[in-house]
C-alpha positions in Angstrom: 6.0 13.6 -15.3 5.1 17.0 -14.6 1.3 17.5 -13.3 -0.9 18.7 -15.9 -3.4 21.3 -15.4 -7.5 20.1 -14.8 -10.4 22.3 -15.2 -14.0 21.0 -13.4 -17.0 22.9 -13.0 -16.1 22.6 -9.1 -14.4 25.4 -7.3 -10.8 25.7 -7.5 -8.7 24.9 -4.1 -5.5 26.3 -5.1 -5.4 29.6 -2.9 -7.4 28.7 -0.5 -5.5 28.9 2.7 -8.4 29.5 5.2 -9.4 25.9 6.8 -13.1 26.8 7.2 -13.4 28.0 3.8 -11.0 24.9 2.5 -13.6 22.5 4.1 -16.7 24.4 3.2 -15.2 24.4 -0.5 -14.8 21.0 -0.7 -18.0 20.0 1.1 -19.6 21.7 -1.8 -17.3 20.4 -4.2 -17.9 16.7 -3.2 -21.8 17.7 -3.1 -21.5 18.9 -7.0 -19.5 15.6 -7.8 -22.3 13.5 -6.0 -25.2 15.5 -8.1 -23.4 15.0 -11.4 -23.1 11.4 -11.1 -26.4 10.7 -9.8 -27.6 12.8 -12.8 -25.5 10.7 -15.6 -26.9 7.1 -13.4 -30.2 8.3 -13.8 -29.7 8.4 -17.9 -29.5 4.8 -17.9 -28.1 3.4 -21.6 -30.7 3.1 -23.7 -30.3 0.3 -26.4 -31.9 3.4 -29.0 -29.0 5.3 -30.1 -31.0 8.7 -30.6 -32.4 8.4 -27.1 -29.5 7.9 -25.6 -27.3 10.6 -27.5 -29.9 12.7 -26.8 -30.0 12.4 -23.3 -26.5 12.2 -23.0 -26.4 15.5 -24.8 -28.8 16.8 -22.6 -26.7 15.9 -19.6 -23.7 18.0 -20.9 -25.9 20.9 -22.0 -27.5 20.6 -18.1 -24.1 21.5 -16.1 -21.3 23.0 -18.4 -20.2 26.2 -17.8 -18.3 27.9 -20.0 -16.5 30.4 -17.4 -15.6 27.1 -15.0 -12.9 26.5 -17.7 -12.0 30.0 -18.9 -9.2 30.2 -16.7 -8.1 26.5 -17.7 -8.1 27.3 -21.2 -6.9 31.2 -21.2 -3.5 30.0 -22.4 -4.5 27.9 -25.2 -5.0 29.1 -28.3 -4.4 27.7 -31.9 -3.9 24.2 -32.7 -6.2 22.7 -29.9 -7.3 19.5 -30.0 -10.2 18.1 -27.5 -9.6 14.0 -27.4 -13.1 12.8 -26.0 -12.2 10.3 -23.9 -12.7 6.4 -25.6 -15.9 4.5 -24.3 -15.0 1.3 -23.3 -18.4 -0.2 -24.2 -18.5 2.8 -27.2 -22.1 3.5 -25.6 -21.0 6.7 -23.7 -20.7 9.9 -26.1 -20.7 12.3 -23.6 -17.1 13.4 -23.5 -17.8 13.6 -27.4 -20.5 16.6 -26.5 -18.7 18.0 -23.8 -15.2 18.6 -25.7 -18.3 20.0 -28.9 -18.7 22.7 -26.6 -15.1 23.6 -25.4 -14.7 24.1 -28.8 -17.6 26.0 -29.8 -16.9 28.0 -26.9 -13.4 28.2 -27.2 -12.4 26.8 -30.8 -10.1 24.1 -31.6 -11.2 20.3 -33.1 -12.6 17.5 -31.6 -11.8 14.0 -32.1 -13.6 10.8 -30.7 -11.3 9.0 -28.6 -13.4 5.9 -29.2 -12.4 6.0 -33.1 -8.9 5.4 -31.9 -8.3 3.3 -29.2 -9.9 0.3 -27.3 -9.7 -1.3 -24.3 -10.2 -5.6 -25.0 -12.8 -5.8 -21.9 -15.4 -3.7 -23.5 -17.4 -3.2 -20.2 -17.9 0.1 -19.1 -15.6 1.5 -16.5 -18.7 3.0 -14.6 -19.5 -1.1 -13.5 -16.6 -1.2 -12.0 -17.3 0.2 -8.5 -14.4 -0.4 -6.7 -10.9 0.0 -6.8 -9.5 -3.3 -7.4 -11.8 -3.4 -10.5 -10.9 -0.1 -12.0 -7.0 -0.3 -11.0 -7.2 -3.6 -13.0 -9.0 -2.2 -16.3 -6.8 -3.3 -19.1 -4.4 -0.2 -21.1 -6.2 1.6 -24.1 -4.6 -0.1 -27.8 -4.6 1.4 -30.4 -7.6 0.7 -33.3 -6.8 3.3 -35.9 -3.1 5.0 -35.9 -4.6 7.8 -38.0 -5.1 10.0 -34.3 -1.1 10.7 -34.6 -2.0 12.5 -37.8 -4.6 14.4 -35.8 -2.7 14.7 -32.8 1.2 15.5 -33.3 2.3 19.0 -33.0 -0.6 19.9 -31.0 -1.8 21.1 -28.3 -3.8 18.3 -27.0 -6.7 18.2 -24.0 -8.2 15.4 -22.7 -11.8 15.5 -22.1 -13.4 13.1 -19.9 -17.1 13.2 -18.3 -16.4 12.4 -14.7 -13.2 11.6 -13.1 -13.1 8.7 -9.9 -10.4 7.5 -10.4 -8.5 8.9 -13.0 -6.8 5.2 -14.1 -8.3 5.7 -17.9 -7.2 9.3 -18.1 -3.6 8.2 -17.0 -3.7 5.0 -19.5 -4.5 7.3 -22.5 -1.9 10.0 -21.4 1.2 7.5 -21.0 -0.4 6.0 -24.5 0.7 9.5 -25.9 3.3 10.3 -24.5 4.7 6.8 -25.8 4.0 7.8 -29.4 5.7 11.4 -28.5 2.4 13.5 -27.8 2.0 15.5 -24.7 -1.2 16.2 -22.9 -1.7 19.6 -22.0 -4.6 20.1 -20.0 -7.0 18.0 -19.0 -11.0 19.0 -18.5 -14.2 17.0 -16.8 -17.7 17.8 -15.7 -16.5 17.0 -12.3 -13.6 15.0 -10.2 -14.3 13.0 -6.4 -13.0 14.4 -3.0 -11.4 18.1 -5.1 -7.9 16.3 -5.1 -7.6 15.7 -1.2 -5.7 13.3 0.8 -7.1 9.9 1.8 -7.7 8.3 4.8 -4.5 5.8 5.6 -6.6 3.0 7.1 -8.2 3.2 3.5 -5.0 2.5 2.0 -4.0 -0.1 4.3 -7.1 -1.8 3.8 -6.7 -1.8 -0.3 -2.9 -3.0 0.3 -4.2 -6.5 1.8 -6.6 -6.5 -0.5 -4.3 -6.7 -3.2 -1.6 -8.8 -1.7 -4.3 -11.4 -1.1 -5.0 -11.3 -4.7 -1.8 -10.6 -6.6 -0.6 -14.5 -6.1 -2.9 -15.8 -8.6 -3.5 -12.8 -10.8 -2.0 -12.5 -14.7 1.2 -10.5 -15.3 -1.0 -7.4 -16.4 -3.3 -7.5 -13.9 -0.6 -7.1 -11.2 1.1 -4.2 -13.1 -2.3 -2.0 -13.2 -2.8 -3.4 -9.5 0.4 -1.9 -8.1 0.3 1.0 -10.2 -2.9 1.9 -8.7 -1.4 1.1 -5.4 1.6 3.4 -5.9 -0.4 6.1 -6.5 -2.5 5.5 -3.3 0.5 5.2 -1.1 2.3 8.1 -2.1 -0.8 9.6 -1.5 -0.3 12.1 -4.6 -1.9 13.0 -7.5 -1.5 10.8 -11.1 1.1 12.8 -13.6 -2.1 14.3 -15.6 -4.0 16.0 -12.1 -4.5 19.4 -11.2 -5.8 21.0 -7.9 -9.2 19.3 -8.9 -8.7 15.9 -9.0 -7.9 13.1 -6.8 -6.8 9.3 -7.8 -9.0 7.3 -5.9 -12.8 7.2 -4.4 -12.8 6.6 -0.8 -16.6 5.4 -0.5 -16.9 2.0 -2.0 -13.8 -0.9 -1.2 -14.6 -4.6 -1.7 
């Protein structure tokens, strides 16, 4: 599949050629991916809905910026439509208030991911800190066909609040494409480690980490396992990533 384009409020690595600047970029890249997610941990998930759309609103209205994504969005014009990203847990709105303002800023609809599709484990993606646990998160299913009415003939972004490991963005773009719906673009607050290579004693340690576990793990499990893998070992980036986006999150293994 060919890569599809990401916009992040971080600075752009494309052009940059010059090492010192490369690793001063991504210093400050990483920096602005560590602020954001402290910020949305520090919102919590307040059992009152108000309270927490509010502060989740407040969150997105705290670091968007609308000229991070003018270039990302220059070329598309028209039939746009911004697919919030589904909440496993249906707690987390704030892809729903980012992709409010793309649009407000740039036109196009919004639909809420989490009207559409579901993932059975309804435990939020976030609690799953490492990579075993997120490679084995469960494919989105469909709740309500009606998004294909929404969707086809389109010209469809996904919207997503902070990429780690991209997995969920991947499972709702192969979801499309199965049903004939390209993705086009794909925007977040932020994305870990600006799309750079990992370290290959990190992948060597996941890799017996997951052989040691693949012998008594379900079918499914093992499919999202060494589809994780593969994309760790080729050491490239998932068919939906830009210059701004890496596959994996290097701090935390278990």
């Amino acid at each position: 599949m060919t890569p599809i384009s990401t916009g992040t409020i971080q600075a752009s690595l494309d052009d940059v050629t010059d090492p010192v600047l490369l690793e001063k970029l991504e210093k400050e890249n990483q920096g602005k991916f560590d602020e954001v997610r402290e910020a949305k941990g520090s919102l919590g998930s307040p059992d009152d809905v108000g309270a927490r759309n509010h502060g989740q609103k407040a969150f997105v209205d705290q670091f968007y910026k609308k000229a991070a994504y003018e270039a990302i969005m220059k070329d598309l014009r028209g039939d746009v439509v911004f697919l919030a990203m589904p909440s496993s847990s249906e707690r987390n709105r704030i892809p729903v208030y980012l992709a409010q303002r793309l649009k407000e800023d740039f036109g196009g609809i919004v639909v809420n991911g989490s009207a559409h599709f579901y993932r059975a484990n309804r435990e939020e993606s976030k609690k799953n800190t490492t990579y075993l646990a997120k490679m084995a998160m469960q494919d989105f299913e469909v709740s309500d066909p009606s998004w294909k009415d929404q969707l086809k003939g389109k010209r469809v972004v996904l919207v997503d609040d902070i990429i780690t490991t991209g997995d969920s963005l991947d499972s709702i773009a192969q979801k499309l494409k199965s049903e004939g719906v390209e993705v086009e673009k794909v925007v977040s607050l932020v994305a870990h480690n600006s799309g750079r290579g990992i370290h290959q004693d990190t992948v060597e340690k996941l890799m017996k980490q997951i052989n040691s576990k693949l012998a008594d793990q379900p079918v499914q499990k093992i499919r999202f396992l060494t589809r994780g893998l593969e994309n760790l070992t080729s050491n490239k980036k998932p068919s939906w990533a830009g210059s701004s986006v890496h596959t994996v999150k290097v701090a935390t293994l278990s």
